[in-house]
Legacy VTK file of the C-alpha trace (Angstrom):
# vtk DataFile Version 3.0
C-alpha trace
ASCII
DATASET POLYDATA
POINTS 253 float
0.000 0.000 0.000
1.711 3.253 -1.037
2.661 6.232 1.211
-0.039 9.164 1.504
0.828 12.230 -0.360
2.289 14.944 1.560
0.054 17.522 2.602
0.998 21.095 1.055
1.900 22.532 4.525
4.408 19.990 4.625
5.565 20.283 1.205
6.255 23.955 1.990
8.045 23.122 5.208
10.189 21.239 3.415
11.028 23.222 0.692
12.089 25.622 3.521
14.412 23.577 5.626
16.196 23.110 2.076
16.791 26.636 1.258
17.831 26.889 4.428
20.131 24.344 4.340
21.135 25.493 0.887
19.799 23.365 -0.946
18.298 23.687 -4.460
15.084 26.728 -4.821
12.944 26.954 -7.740
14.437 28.925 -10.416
13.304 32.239 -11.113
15.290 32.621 -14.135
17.987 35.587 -14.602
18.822 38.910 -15.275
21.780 38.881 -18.108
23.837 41.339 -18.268
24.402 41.229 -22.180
28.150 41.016 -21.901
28.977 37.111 -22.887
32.190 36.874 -20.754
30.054 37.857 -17.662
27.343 35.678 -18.410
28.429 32.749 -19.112
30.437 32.221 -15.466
27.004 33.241 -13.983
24.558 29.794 -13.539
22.045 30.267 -15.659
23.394 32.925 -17.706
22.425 35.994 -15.498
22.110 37.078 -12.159
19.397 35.153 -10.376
16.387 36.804 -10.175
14.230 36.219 -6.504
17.783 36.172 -4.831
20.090 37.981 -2.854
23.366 39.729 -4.163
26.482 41.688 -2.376
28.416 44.781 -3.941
30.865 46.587 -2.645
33.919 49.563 -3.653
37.086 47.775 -4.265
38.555 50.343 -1.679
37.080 52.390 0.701
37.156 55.907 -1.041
33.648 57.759 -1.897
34.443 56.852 -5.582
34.348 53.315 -5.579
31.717 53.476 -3.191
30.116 55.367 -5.952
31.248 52.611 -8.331
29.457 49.870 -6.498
26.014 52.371 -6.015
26.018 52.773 -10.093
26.612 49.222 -10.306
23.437 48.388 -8.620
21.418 50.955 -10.598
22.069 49.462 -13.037
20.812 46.131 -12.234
17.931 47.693 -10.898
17.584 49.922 -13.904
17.187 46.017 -16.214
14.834 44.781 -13.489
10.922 45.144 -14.588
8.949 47.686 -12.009
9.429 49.647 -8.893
12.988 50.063 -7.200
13.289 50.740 -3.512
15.949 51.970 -2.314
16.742 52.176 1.500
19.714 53.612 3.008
20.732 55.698 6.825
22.228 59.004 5.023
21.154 61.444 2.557
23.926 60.875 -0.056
23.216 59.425 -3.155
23.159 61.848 -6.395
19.954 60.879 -8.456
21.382 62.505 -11.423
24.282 59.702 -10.978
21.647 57.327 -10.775
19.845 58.153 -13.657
22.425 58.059 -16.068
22.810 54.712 -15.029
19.276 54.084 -16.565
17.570 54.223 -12.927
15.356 57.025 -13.785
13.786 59.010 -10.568
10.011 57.504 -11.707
10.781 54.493 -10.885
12.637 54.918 -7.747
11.346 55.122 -4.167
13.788 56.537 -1.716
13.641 55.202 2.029
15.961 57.215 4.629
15.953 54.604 7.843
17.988 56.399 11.509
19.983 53.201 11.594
20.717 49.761 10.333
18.203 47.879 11.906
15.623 49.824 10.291
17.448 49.651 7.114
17.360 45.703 7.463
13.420 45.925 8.126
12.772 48.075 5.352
14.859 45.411 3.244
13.456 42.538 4.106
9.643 44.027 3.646
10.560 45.581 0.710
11.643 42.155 -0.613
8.629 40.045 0.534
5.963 42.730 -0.951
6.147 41.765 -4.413
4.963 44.618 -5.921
8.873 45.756 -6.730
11.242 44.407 -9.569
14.595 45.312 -6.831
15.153 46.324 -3.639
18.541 48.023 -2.525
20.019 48.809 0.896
23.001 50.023 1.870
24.831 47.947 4.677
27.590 48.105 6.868
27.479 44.407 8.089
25.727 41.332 7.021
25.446 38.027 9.438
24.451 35.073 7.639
21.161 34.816 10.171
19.882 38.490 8.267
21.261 37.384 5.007
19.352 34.387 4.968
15.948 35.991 6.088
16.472 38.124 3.344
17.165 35.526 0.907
13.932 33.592 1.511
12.035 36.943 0.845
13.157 37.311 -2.408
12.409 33.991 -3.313
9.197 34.497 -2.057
8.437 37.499 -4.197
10.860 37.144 -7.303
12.479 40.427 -6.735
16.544 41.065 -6.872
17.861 41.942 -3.814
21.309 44.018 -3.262
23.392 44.585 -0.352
25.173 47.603 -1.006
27.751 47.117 1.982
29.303 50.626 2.847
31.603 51.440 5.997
32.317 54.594 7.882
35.529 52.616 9.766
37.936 50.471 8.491
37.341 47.985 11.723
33.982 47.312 9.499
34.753 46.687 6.320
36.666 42.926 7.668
32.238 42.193 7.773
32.505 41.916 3.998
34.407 38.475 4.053
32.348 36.739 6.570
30.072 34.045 4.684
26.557 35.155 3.909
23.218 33.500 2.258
23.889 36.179 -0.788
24.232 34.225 -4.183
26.123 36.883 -5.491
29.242 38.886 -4.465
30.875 41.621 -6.147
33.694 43.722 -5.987
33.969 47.362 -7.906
36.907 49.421 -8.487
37.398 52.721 -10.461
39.758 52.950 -13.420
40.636 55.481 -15.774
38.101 56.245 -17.987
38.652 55.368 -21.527
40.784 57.790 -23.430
39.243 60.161 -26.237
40.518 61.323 -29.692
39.811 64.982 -27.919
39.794 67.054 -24.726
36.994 65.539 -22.143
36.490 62.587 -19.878
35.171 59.442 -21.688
33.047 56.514 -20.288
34.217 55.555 -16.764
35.836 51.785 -16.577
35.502 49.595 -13.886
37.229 46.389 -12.351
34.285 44.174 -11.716
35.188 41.275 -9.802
32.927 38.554 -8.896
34.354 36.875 -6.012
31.662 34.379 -4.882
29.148 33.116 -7.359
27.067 29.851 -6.085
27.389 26.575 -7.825
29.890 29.152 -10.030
33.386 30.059 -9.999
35.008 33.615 -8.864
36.147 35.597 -12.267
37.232 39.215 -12.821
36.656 41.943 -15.459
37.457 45.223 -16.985
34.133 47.012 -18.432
32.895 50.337 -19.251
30.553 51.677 -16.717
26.670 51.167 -16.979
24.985 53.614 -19.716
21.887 55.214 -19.767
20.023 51.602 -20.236
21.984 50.207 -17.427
24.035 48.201 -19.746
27.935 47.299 -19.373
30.319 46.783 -21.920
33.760 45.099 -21.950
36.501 47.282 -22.274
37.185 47.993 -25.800
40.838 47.074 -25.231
40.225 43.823 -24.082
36.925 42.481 -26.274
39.043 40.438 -29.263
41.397 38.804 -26.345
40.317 35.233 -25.206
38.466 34.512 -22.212
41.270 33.108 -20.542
43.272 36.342 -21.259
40.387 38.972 -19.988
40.508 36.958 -16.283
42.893 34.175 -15.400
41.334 31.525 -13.974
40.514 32.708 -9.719
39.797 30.407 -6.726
36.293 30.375 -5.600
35.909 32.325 -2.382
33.229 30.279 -0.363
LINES 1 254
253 0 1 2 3 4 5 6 7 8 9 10 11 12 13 14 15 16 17 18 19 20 21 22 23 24 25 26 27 28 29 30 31 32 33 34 35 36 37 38 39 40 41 42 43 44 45 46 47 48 49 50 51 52 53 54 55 56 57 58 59 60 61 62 63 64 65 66 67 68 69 70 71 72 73 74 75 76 77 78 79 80 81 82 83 84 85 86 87 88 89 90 91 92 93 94 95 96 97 98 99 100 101 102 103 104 105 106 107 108 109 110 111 112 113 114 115 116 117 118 119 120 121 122 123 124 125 126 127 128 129 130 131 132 133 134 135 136 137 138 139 140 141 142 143 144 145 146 147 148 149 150 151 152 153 154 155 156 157 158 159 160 161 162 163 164 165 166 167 168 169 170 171 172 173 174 175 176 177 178 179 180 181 182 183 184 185 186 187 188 189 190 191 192 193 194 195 196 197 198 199 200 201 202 203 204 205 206 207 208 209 210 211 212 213 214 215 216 217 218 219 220 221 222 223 224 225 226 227 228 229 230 231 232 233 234 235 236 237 238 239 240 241 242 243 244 245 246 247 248 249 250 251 252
């Protein structure tokens, strides 16, 4: 005589206890980015949609902190619908933004006092599922928020991104500790590209992906996002070979 089926509460529970335990979640599909080399060390072919993702400046100047912000505009700016953006201070320059391809329609702006608040608003804003992202801008992560977090994206499909910004150095060591995030990136101003004439060209970046799940760590060199939120590889460096753009990198864990 066969088993009973599982009742859907349990079903559910179960499907819990495995994302919690890290174990496989229904697929959401992806966001590419439209840049090959990127894509095709990301599972799937883009960044997971319904998940959780880290940025960060490569160093801890206001320009690479500015770097990782236009970064995640520009993800957001891809996304389909609303953007919410949550963060403690007043500093983000909307023009910046929108020449990312985040325009201010789309965006609504959350000022929190602290961090905890900026976790709440995070987590809510991920489990509404009225929003195509959600951005917040952290100082530290534990992998007890991280995975709360994680679980509300799944739960409403949205991309989720942990800008992770520090006012002390003592702080930024938070970055390295393991999280639930499926995603973690690095991003570093460069030169911009050189022009023919007087005048600043496109800004370049060094995007490095240092943890990717079920994925291995890779780095890049790409122009900045345009006004449709789009990267580009480095001119210089689009006719090399893969293996010449980024050597191969350990997976950081």
């Amino acid at each position: 005589m066969g088993q009973p089926a599982a009742s859907p509460a349990i079903a559910a529970l179960r499907e819990q206890v495995a994302r919690l335990e890290g174990g496989p979640t229904r697929n959401r599909g992806t966001l590419p980015f439209g840049v090959p080399a990127i894509d095709k060390v990301l599972p799937g072919g883009g960044l997971a949609l319904g998940a959780l993702h880290e940025v960060a400046g490569g160093r801890n100047g206001a320009i690479d902190g500015a770097a990782a912000a236009l970064f995640a505009a520009g993800i957001a700016a891809r996304a389909k619908g609303r953007v919410l953006w949550c963060v403690t201070r007043q500093d983000l320059f909307a023009p910046a933004i929108a020449q990312a391809g985040l325009l201010p329609g789309r965006v609504v702006y959350v000022e929190a006092g602290d961090e905890a608040s900026v976790l709440a608003c995070f987590e809510e804003g991920l489990r509404h599922g009225g929003l195509g992202a959600v951005i917040a801008e952290l100082a530290r992560l534990s992998m007890t928020a991280s995975r709360r977090l994680q679980l509300a994206a799944e739960t409403s499909g949205a991309v989720g991104i942990a800008i992770r910004r520090w006012r002390r150095q003592t702080e930024a060591t938070d970055f390295g500790q393991p999280t639930a995030a499926v995603t973690r990136w690095r991003v570093t101003a460069l030169p911009s590209r050189p022009l023919p004439v007087p005048g600043v060209g496109r800004a370049r970046w060094q995007l490095e992906l240092i943890r990717v799940r079920a994925g291995e760590s890779a780095d890049f060199e790409v122009e900045a996002c345009d006004a449709k939120g789009r990267l580009a590889l480095f001119s210089g460096l689009a006719d090399r070979s893969p293996a010449a753009r980024h050597g191969p990198v350990g997976a950081i864990g």
